[in-house]
N, C-alpha and C positions, 0 to 999 in steps of 0.2 A: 667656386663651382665650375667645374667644366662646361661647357657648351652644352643644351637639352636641343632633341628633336624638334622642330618645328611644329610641330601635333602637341607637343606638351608644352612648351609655351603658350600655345594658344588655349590651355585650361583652364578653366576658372579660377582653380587651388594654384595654378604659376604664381599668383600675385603673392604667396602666400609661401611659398616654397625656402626661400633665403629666411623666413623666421621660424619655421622648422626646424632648418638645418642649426642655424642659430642658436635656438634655444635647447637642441641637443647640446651645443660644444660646448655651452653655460652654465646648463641644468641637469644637463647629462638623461634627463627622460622629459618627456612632455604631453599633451592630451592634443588631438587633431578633431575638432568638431566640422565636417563636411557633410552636408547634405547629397543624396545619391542625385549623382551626374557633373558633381565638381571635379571629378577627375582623381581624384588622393590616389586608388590601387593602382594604376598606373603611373603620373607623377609623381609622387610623394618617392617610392623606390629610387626613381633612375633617377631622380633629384640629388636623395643620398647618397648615391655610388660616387657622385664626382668632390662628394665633404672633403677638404683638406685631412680633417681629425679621424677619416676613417683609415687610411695608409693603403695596408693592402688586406684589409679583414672586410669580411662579408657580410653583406645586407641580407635577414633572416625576414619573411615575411610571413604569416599566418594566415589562410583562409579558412573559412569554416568547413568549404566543400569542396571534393576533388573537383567536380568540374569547374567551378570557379577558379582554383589553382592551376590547372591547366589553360585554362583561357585568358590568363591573366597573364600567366609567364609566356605566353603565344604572343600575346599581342605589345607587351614591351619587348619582347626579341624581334616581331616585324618592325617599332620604330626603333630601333638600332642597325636595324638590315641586316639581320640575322638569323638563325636557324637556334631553333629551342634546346639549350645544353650548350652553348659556348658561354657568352657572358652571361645571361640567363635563363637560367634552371626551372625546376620543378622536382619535388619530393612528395608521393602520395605513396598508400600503402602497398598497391601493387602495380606500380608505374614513378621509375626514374629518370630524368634528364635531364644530366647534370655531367660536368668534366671539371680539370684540372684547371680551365680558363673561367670556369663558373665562379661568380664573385656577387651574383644575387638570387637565393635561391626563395621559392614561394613553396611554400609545406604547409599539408593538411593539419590542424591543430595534436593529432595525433603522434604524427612525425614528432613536431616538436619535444614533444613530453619523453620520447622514445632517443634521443638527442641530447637531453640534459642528464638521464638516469646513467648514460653512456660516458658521458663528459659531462658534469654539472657545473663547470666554468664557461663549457663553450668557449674553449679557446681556438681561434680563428675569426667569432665571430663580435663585431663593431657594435652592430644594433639589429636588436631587435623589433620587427613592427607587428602589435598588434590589430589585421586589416578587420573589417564591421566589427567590432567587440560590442555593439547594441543586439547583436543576435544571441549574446550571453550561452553560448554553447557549454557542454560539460565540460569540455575538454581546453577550451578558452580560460576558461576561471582556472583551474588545474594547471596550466602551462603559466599562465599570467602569475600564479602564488608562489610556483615554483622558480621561474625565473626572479622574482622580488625577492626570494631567500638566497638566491644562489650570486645576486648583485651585490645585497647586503652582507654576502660571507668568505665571497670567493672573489666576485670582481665584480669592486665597487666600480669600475670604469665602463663597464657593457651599458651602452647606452637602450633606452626603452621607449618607444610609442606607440599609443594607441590610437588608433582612429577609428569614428563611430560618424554614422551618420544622427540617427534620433536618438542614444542612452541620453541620460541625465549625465550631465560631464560633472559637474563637482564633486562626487561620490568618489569618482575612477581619479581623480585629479588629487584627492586627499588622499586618498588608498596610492597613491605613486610617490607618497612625499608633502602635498600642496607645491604642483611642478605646474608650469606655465600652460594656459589654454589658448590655444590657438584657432580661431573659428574662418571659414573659408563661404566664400559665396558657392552657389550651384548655376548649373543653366537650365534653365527650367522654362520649357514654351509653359500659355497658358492651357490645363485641363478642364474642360467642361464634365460639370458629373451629373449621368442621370442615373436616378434609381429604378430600379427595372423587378419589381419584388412579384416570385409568381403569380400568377392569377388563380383567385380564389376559385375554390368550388370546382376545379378542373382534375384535379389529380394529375398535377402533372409533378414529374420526379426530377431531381438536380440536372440530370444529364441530357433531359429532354426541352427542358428550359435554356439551358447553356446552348446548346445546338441552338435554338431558336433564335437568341440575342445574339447569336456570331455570325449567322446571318443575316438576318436585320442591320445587323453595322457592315457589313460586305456590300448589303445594296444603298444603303447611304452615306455610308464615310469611308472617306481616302486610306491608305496607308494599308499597314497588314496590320491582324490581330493576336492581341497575348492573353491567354486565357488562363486561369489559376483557380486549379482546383486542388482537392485534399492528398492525393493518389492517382499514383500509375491506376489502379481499376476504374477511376472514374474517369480519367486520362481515355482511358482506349473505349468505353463505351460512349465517349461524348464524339471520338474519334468515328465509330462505326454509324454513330447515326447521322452524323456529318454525312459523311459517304453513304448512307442510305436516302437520305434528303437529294442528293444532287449537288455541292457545290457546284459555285459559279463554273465559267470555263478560266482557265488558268489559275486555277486558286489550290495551292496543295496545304496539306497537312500534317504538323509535323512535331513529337508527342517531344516531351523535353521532362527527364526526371534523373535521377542521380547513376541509378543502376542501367542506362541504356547504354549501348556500344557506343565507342567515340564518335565512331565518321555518321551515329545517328545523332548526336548530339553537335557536332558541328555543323551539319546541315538544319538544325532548328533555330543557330548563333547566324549562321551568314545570310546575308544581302540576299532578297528574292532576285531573280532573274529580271532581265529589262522586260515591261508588261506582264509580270506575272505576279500574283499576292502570295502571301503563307499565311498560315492561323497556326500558333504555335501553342500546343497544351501543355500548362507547366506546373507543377508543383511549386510550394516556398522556394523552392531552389532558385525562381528566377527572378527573386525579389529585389537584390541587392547582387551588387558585383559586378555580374554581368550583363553585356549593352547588346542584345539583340537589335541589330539593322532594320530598319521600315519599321518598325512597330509605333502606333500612330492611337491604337484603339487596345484598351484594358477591359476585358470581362471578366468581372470579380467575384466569385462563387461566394466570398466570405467565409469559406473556409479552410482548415486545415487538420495534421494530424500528426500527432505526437504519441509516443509513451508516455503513461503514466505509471507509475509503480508504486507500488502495494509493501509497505515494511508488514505491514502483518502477514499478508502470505508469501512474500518472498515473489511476488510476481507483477512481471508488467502487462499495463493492458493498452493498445492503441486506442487512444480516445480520439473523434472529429471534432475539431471544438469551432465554433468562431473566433477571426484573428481578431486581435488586438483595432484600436485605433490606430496607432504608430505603424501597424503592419500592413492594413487598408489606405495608410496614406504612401506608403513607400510602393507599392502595387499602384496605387494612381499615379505614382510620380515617371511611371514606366512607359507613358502615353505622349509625355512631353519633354523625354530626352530629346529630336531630332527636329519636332516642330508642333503645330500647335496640336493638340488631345483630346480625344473623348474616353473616360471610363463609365463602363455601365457596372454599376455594383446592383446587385441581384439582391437587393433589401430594400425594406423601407426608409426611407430617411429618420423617421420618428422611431425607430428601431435601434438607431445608430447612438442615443446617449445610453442605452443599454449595455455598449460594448467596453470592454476591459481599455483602459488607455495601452496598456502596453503589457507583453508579455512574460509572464515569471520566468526567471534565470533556471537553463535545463537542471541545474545542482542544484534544485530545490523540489523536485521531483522525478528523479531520475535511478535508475538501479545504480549503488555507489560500489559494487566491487569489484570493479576494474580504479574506480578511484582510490580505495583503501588500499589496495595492492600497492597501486603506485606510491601513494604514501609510506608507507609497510618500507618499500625498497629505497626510497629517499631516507629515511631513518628516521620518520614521524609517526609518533605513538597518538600525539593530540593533534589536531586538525586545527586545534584554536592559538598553535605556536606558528602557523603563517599566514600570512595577510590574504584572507579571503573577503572579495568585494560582497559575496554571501555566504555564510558560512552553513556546508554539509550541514539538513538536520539530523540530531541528534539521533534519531530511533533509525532515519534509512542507513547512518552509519553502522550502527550498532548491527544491523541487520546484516548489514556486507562483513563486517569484521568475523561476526557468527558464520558465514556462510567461510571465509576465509581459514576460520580455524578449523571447520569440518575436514576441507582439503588440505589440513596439513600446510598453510600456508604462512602462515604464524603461528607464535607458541601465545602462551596464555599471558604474556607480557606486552600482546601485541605486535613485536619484531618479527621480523621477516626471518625465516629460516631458509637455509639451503634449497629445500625445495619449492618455496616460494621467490626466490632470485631465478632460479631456474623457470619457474610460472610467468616470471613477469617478463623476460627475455623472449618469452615467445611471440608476445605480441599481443594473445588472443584472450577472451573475454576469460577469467580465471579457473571457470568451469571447465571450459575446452581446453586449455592449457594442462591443466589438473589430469582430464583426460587424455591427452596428447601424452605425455612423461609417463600416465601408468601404461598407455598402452605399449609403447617403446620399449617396456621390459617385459610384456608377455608375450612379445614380436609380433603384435599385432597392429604397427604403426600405420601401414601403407590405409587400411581401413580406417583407424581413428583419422587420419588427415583428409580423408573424403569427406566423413562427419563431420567433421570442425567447419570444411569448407561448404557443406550444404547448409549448415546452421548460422555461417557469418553471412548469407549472403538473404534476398532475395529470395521465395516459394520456389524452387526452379519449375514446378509444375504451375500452370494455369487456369480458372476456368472449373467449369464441374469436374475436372478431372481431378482436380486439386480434391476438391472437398469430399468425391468418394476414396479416396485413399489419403489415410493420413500415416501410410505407413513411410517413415525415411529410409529404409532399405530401399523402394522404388527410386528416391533420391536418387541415393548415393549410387546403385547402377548406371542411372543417367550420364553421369560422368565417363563412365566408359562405353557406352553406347553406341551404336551409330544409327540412328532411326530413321526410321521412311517417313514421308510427306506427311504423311495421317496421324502417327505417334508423334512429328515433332510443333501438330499444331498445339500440342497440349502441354508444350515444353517452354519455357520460358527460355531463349539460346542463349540471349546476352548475361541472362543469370548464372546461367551454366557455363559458359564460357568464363565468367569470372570466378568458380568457382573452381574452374578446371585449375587459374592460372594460381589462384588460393591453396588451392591442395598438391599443387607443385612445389610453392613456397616455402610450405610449413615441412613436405619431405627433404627438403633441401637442410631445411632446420634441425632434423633429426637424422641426417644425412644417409638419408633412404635412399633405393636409387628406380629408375625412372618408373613412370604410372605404367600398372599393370590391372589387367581387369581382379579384383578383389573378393573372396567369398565375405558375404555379408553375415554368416550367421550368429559370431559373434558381438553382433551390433548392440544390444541389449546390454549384456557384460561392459561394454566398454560405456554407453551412455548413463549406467550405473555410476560408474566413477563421476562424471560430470554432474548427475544430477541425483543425488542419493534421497534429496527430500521429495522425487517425485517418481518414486517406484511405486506404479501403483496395483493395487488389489483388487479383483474385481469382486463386485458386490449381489447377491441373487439378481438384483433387478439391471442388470447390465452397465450398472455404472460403477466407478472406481473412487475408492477410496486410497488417495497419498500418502505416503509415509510420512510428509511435513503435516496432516492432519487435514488438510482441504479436499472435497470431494471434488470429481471433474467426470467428465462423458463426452462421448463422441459425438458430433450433431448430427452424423450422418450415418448412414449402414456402414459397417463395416467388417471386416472380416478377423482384423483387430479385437475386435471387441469378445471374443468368444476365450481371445487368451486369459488363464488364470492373472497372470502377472503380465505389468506393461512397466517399459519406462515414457514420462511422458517428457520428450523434450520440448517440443512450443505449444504454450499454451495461454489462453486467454484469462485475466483472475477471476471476472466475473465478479455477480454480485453475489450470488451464493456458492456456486461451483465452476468451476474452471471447465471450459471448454477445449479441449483438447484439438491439437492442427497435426502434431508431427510425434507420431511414439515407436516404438518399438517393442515385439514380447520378450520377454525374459525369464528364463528358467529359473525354478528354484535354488537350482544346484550354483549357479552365476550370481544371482544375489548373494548368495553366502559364501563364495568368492570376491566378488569386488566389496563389500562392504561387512566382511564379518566380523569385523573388530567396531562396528557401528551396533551391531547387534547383539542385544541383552539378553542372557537368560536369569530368571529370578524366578523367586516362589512366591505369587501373590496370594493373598487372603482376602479378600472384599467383601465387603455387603452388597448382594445384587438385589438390585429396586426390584426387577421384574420376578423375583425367584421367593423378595424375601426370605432371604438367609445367608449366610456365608457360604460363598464359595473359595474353594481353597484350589489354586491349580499351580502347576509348573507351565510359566511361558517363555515363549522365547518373540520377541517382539524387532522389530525397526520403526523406530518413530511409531509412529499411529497404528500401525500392522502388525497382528496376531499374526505371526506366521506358523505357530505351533503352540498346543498347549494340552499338559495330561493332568489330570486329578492327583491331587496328595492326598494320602490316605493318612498320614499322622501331624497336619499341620501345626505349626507351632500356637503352644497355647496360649500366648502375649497378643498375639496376630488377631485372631480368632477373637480375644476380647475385644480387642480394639476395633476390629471390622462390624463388632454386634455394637458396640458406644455409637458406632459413624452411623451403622443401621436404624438405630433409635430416632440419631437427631434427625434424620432424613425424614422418620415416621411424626416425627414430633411426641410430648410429651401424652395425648389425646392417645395415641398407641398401647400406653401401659396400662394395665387394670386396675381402674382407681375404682376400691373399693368405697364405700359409705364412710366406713373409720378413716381409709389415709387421707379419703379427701379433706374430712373432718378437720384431722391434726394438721394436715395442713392448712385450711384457711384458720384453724385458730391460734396456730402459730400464728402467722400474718398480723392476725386480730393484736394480737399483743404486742407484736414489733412495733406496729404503728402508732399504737398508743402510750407504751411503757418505754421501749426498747429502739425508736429511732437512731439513737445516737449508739448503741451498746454495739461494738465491733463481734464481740462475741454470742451474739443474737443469730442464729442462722438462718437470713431470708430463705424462705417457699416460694418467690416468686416465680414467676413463667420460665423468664429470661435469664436467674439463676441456678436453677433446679437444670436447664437446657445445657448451660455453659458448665456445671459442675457436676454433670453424671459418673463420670470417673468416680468421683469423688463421693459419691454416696450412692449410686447403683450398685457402681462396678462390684464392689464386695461381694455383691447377691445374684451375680450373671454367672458364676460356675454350672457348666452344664449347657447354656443356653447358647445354637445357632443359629435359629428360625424365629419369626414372628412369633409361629405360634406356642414356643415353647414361652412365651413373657406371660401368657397363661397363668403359669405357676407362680411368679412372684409375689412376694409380701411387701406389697407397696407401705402398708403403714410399719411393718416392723424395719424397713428402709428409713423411713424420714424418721421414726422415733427416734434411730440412734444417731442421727445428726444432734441431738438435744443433749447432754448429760443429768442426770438424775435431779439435780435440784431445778432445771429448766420443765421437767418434764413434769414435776411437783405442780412447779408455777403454772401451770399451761393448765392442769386437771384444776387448779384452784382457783381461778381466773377468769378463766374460757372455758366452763365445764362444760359438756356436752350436753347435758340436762339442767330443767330446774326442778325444784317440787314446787306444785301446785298449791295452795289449802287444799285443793281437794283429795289432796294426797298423788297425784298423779306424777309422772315424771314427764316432762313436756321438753322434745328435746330442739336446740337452739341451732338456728342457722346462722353460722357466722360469713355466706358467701359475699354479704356485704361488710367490707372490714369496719365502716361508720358507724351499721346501722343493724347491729344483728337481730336476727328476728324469732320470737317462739309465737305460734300459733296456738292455742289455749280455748275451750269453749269459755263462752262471759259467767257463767254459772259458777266456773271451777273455781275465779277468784273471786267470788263474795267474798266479803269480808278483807281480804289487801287491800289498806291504805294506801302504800305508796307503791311506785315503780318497782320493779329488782334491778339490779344494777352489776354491770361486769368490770372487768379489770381493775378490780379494787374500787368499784363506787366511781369510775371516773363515766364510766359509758352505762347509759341506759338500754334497757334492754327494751326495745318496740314489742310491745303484743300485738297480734292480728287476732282480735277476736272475734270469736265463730258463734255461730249460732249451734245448735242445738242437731243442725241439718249439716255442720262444721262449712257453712259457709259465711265469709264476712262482711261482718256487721260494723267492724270501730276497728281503726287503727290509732295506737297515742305511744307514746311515750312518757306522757305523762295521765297516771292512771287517776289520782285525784280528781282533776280536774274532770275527768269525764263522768266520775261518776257527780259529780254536781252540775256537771252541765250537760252533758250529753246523755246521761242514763237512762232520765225520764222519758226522754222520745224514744229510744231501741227500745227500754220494756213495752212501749205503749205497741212497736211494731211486732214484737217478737210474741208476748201475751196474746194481739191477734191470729199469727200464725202458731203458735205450737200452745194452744190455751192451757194445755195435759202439764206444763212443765211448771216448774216453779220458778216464779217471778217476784221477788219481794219488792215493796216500797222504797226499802230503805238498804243498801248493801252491804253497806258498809257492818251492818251487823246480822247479817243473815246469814245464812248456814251453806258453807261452798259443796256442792256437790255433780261429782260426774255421773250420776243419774238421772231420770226425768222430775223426782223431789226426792229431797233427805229424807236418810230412814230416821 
């Protein structure tokens, strides 16, 4: 190893450096367990540059975040004594610096993946290092699979490390081979933590608390302060109440997030002035990586904020969640880089075993079609043929592949087609790309590359000004603009500015030539192509329904909203409907231009619940969206039955007119199945649940003619189920399960068989003087229950067994009935008295 800077020998991780390099030249990959403040993204690199086994190939480093990659290749070029771009580099997406002498370059995880699809050997370069892989980023897992395929296939000799400060190292260490772990001391003052959790019963809100505890440690403790909240919006309102409170005298402020201008984000990294503090507001961003100067005191909101994404509706939503354990201790660890620390975490202590140990890998809920893409263009059909430390789920896959084949970007084999090689070249989220190529051939580029770049970036508007306009045409003017003081407080600059530097890039891509101010009115048409599942329809009550089937609305007035058609490009998933941030309106005539090989014309038939009856129409649809539809006047008669079967089941079988008879034949059919015909395949249940499932099959014959409820009217429900039976069944059924019995008294008493056990005939006690025994059905197997009646035909005796009663129970009913209907005749003995349905026999 050559000679290290003086600054990096004095690092924690120096001790540790020669077994690094080592177990590269051995093992050829290895695992780097470093806690934040050992030094690794600086050391670890310029340590490998001077490996013997590297020759003259390049040291490849990965950060998660451009500004990390920037401040990282800054500050190993100052200990080389040197300017950023000679021996060491930087590669981010819209920001190079790097030369012919560059021999260590630091790349956004992005770059990476954009590098291997390019050259999948990487040849020039030595090693690989993967810097924080504990932050499990999308594009980390993705770069990380794809370089292990491309070791294992192309060049076994690219050597690979990762370094983490908190993941679980045996995972990533099996997942590399079972390659050697190397763990590194940190320097670390000690942190004092207090909890600082709002005060109850106050109403007081994140940002007003936050201000409050950064004061409080400005008038008690030394040092500057590092503040960590969810977002740039909570960033600048904790910012303004700052400055409305009064900071001390020499204490400035200074907002730290991914999207700010550089020289505002270098002045939030360097050294306060002699006698003078900072408070720096920072997002995750400034958890890991990088070393802000003076920072002495940590105020920990405990939160932060991520997408999550939605396979069912194809959308993501920014949720605020609370950080992890592991993410709250590397935020503490930020207080005693330089000397000893106070962090105030803004919770209760007893609140704290509630929280998550550590945070899910982004590939586990993340929108996957920029990752299928890339997969798609490396030549992977299954995701489960490279070595993923967690593998894509199933269904967010499935979701991105779907969203992939709509734009044409694979065929139904899953392979990447020409014009998804051409998508994946462009760099940008597959949507935009998608849209980007078709607009290029209606020469409507210069506009689709404003949109691309308004939607890659940051709100460019601000503020209420934001949320009464969600139109992106205001965007995308922005761009060319030159506004006055008053318009550009409502402007996000540095947004805009990178969106400017965005939408040069991508014309340079399609080798358009310089930015001219742009008519926007074909905006709609174009973000059609990009987003076809969310054209949406507006609905009487002013909210929209999408063509992928999800409802959404504006939250605020808008002027938007009056248009028949919108496209919706940002949106939120919500819990029932999507709340809409960025759309455009869209003409009829444009829909059916950008997408009319998307949309179906057919002849449907239906049963409508609300109309009760078939409707027959000619529609022409997109996704969930009636966009047209006329009456058929001769629909097909196939259709038409089958829309009235689907009607019925809808209705249930209570719909149909169950007359007295079919009810009849049918529980007595039943009656018999159960008792005789259990086992008889050729038996044909009446039941609920098959009578429901088999209408085809024994209605359908008797529905000619009928479209409407109320035409079911007319049906012969019993001449239906009788002919499910053939004639010797229907013999049996009349001999069986008659529908009557006779009385002695000559009468015909007819049977209910709505209990299949226990059917029952109601009978005055008079009628059957003289019957000895029970009557009996299904051949003598089932008794037949009498409910017998009085005289008034209300009941007096239930049996089943009639002997019995009359020897035991007779004597008391005559003694009660005799009292009340004395006029009737009551004999002693019944058994041989004269049955009559009169008051006495004649």
């Amino acid at each position: 190893m050559r000679p290290l800077p003086a600054e990096v020998r004095s690092l924690p991780v120096a001790a540790q450096l020669e077994s690094v390099v080592d177990a590269l030249r051995r093992a050829g990959a290895t695992v780097l367990e470093a806690p934040p403040g050992a030094g690794k993204s600086t050391g670890v690199p310029l340590a490998l540059l001077g490996a013997e086994w590297l020759g003259r190939e390049k040291v490849l480093m990965l950060e998660p975040r451009r500004l990390a990659a920037r401040a990282i290749a800054s500050r190993m070029a100052s200990l080389l004594g040197e300017p950023v771009g000679r021996t060491v580099g930087y590669r981010t997406r819209l920001d190079t610096r790097v030369s012919r002498e560059t021999r260590l370059e630091v790349v956004t995880e992005g770059v990476l993946t954009s590098m291997l699809q390019s050259d999948p050997a990487l040849e020039g370069v030595g090693v690989v290092i993967f810097d924080e892989f504990h932050e499990r980023s999308l594009n980390a897992d993705l770069g990380l699979a794809l370089t292990l395929d491309a070791r294992a296939n192309l060049r076994p000799g690219l050597r690979l490390l990762v370094m983490s400060a908190t993941l679980e190292i045996a995972p990533v260490a099996t997942l590399l081979g079972d390659v050697p772990v190397i763990s590194s001391s940190g320097r670390a003052w000690p942190v004092e933590t207090r909890y600082v959790p709002p005060p109850r019963g106050q109403g007081m809100g994140l940002e007003r608390h936050v201000a409050r505890v950064v004061l409080d440690a400005l008038d008690g403790d030394p040092g500057d302060v590092l503040a960590f909240l969810p977002g740039a919006p909570e960033i600048r309102r904790v910012q303004r109440e700052l400055e409305r409170r009064a900071l001390p005298p020499g204490v400035s402020v200074h907002p730290l997030f991914g999207d700010l201008p550089v020289a505002a984000q270098d002045a939030a990294l360097a050294a306060a002035a002699d006698g003078r503090r900072k408070v720096v507001l920072a997002t995750s961003i400034a958890e890991t990586s990088l070393t802000i100067e003076g920072v002495r005191i940590v105020v920990d909101s405990g939160l932060s904020r991520a997408a999550r994404f939605d396979p069912v509706t194809g959308m993501s939503a920014l949720a605020t969640t609370r950080v992890s354990r592991a993410a709250a201790d590397q935020r503490r660890g930020r207080a005693g880089r330089l000397a000893p620390g106070i962090c105030y975490r803004l919770w209760s202590e007893s609140s704290e075993r509630s929280m998550a140990t550590s945070v899910p890998a982004e590939i586990l809920h993340a929108d996957l079609a920029s990752l299928a893409l890339e997969l798609a263009a490396w030549g992977v059909t299954d995701a489960a043929s490279l070595r993923f430390l967690d593998f894509p789920p199933a269904a967010h896959l499935d979701q991105a592949r779907s969203l992939l084949a709509q734009l044409g970007a694979i065929d139904a084999a899953g392979r990447i087609t020409p014009h998804g090689r051409r998508m994946q070249g462009l760099g940008a989220h597959p949507r935009l790309s998608h849209m980007l190529l078709a607009a290029d051939a209606l020469g409507l580029g210069e506009l689709a590359c404003d949109l691309a770049a308004v939607l890659s970036e940051r709100d460019l508007m601000r503020g209420p000004e934001a949320r009464r306009d969600a139109d992106i045409r205001s965007r995308a003017e922005l761009l060319h603009r030159q506004g006055t003081p008053a318009q550009d407080a409502a402007v996000d600059t540095s947004s805009r500015a990178r969106a400017v530097r965005t939408a040069r890039r991508w014309r340079g891509e399609l080798g358009l030539g310089a930015a001219a101010r742009v008519d926007t009115s074909a905006t709609g048409l174009l973000l059609a192509h990009a987003y076809p599942d969310r054209v949406g329809m507006r609905r009487p009550d002013g909210r929209y329904l999408l063509s992928g089937g999800r409802g959404a609305f504006f939250a605020d007035v808008q002027s938007l909203s009056q248009a028949p058609f919108i496209v919706a490009a940002e949106l939120d998933a919500g819990e029932r409907e999507a709340r809409i941030f960025l759309a455009a309106p869209v003409r009829r005539e444009e829909i059916e231009q950008a997408l009319g090989e998307r949309i179906l014309e057919e002849e449907v038939v239906r049963w409508d619940a609300a109309e009760q009856a078939v409707l027959a129409r000619r529609e022409r649809r997109l996704g969930a969206l009636l966009l047209e539809e006329r009456r058929l006047e001769s629909p097909d008669a196939g259709l038409v039955h089958t829309a009235v079967l689907s009607g019925i089941r809808q209705l249930g079988l209570d719909a149909l007119p169950w007359s007295r008879a079919a009810s009849s034949l049918r529980e007595r059919a039943e009656f018999l199945r159960r008792h005789l015909h259990a086992q008889d395949p050729d038996w044909p249940p009446c039941d609920d649940a098959t009578l429901h499932s088999t209408l085809d099959q024994w209605l359908g014959p008797w529905l000619t003619g009928v479209t409407r409820r109320a035409h079911l009217a007319r049906l012969d429900l019993h001449a239906a189920l009788a002919a499910r039976f053939d004639h010797v069944q229907r013999q049996e059924i009349e001999r069986l399960a008659p529908t009557h019995v006779v009385a002695p008294s000559g009468s015909r008493i007819p049977v209910d068989y709505s209990d299949p056990e226990a059917p029952v005939a109601a009978v005055r006690l008079q009628e059957v003087f003289g019957l000895t025994e029970t009557p009996r059905l299904a051949g003598g197997r089932v008794p037949l229950t009498l409910s017998l009646l009085s005289p008034g035909r209300r009941p007096v005796q239930v049996t089943r067994d009639l002997a019995s009663f009359w020897s035991r129970g007779y004597a008391e009913v005559r003694k009660e009935l005799k009292g009340r209907y004395p006029k009737h005749y009551w004999p002693e003995d019944p058994l041989t008295a004269t049955p009559t349905n009169r008051v006495r026999p004649r």
